[in-house]
C-alpha positions in Angstrom: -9.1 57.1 20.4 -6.1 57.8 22.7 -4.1 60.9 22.9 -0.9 62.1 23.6 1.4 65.2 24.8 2.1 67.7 21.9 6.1 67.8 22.3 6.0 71.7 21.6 3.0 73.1 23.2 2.5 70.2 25.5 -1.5 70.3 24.5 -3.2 67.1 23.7 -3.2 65.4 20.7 -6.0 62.8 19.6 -5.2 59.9 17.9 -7.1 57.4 16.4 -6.8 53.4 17.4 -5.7 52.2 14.3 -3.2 54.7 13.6 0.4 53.6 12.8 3.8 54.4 13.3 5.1 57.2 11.3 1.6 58.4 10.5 1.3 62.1 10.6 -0.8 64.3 13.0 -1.7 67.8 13.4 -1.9 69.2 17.3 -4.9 71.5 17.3 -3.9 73.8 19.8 -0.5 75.0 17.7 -1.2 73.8 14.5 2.3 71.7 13.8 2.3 68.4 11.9 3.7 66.1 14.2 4.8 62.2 13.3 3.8 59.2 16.0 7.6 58.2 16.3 6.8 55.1 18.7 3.2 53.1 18.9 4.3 51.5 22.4 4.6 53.9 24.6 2.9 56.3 22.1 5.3 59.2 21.1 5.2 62.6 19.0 7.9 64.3 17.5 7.8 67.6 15.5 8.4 67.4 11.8 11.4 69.9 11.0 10.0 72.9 9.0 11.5 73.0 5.9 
């Protein structure tokens, strides 16, 4: 497992080694649904509430 910056709360975010690009993750310190926008360098963006 790896992790990565939350780009809203700037918490950590685990994600697992086999995930893939455009996978969805949920940061557990502010509760959004982020997507892993880039593997290489590994990358979260917020998905747009709707």
């Amino acid at each position: 497992m790896t992790t990565s910056l939350c780009p809203l709360c700037h918490s950590d975010v685990i994600i697992d080694d086999e995930a893939y690009e455009h996978d969805l993750v949920t940061c557990t310190n502010c509760g959004k649904d982020l997507e892993i926008t880039s593997l290489i360098p590994l990358t979260l963006e917020a998905i747009p509430e709707e």
